[in-house]
N, C-alpha and C positions, 0 to 999 in steps of 0.2 A: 282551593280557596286561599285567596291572599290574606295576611293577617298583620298587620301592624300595631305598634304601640301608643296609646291616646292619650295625653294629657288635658285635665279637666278644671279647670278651677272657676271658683264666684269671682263673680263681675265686682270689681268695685268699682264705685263714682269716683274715680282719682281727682283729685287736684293738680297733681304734676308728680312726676316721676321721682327718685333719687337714683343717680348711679353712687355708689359707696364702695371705694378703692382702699381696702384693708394693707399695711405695708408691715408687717412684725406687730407693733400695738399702736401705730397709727393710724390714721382714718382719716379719708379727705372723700369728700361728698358733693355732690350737686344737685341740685333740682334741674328736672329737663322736663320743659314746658312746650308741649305739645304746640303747633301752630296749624294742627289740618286735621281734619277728619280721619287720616291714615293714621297722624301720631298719635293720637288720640286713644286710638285700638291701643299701639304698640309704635315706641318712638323710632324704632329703627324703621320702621316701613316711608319716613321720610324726613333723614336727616338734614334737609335745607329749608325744612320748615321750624325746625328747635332753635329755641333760645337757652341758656345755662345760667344759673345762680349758684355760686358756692354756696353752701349751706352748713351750718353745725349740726349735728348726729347728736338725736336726745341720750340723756345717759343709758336709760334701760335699752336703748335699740343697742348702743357702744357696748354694753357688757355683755348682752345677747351674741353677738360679733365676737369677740374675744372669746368667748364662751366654746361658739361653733368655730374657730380655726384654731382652736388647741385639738378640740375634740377633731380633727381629721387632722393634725396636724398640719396646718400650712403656716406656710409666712407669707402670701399674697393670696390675694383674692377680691376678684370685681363681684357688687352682689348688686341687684336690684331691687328695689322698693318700688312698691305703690301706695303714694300716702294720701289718703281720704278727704274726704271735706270738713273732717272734724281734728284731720290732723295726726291721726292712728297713722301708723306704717306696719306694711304686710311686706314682706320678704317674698318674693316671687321667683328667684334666683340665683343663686351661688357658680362661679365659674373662677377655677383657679389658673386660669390664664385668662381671663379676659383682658378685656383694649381697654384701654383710658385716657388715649391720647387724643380721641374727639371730643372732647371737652377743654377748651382753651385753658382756663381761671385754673385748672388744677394739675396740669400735663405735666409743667415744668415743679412743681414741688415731689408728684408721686416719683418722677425722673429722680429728683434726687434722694429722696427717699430711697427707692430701690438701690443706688450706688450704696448709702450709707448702709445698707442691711448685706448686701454682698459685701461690702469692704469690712461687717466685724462691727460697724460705729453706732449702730442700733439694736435693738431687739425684736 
C-alpha cells in the first residue's frame, strides 16, 4: 500500500493574498489579487492572471514575523498570507528560499536589501 503525506487546512474566503519577503528585520509585502478561478484556489496556478499592490504589514503580523525567523534562525524568508474579508491574516507558509522576484513593485528593493545584509550594512 502507497502512503503519502496530506496537508489539510480551513478554507478561508480571502480577499487577496500577501506574498511577505522578510530580509534581517525588514519586510516588504504585496497583495496578489487573484484574476481567475485557478488564482483564486491558489495564485501560483495562474501567474498571468495576478495583479500586485505593495502593501504595509499590520504591526502584530511584523512582530509575529520577527518573532518566527529568530526562533529558526533565519535572515530571509518568503512567507505567505491569506487575508480575509475582514481583514485578519493567516500565515499559510513559510519558505526560506523562496522567489520574490515575480512581483515587480518590490524585486528591485528586496534585491538590494539582500546585498545590504550580505555586505554587513543591515541586520
Amino acid at each position: 500500500m502507497a502512503r503519502t503525506a496530506h496537508l489539510f487546512q480551513r478554507w478561508i474566503d480571502k480577499a487577496y493574498e500577501v506574498r511577505l519577503t522578510a530580509v534581517g528585520n525588514r519586510h516588504f509585502a504585496a497583495e496578489i489579487h487573484a484574476g481567475s478561478a485557478a488564482s483564486r484556489i491558489d495564485f501560483r496556478r495562474d501567474y498571468d492572471s495576478l495583479t500586485y499592490r505593495p502593501c504595509t504589514v499590520p504591526r502584530g503580523i511584523a512582530e509575529g514575523v520577527e518573532r518566527l525567523m529568530a526562533a529558526f534562525h533565519l535572515r530571509y524568508a518568503a512567507m505567505d498570507f491569506l487575508v480575509d474579508q475582514d481583514g485578519d491574516w493567516y500565515l499559510v507558509d513559510l519558505n526560506p528560499n523562496g522567489q520574490y522576484g515575480f512581483i515587480p513593485d518590490i524585486r528591485e528593493p528586496i534585491t538590494q536589501a539582500l546585498a545590504d545584509l550580505l555586505e554587513g550594512r543591515h541586520r
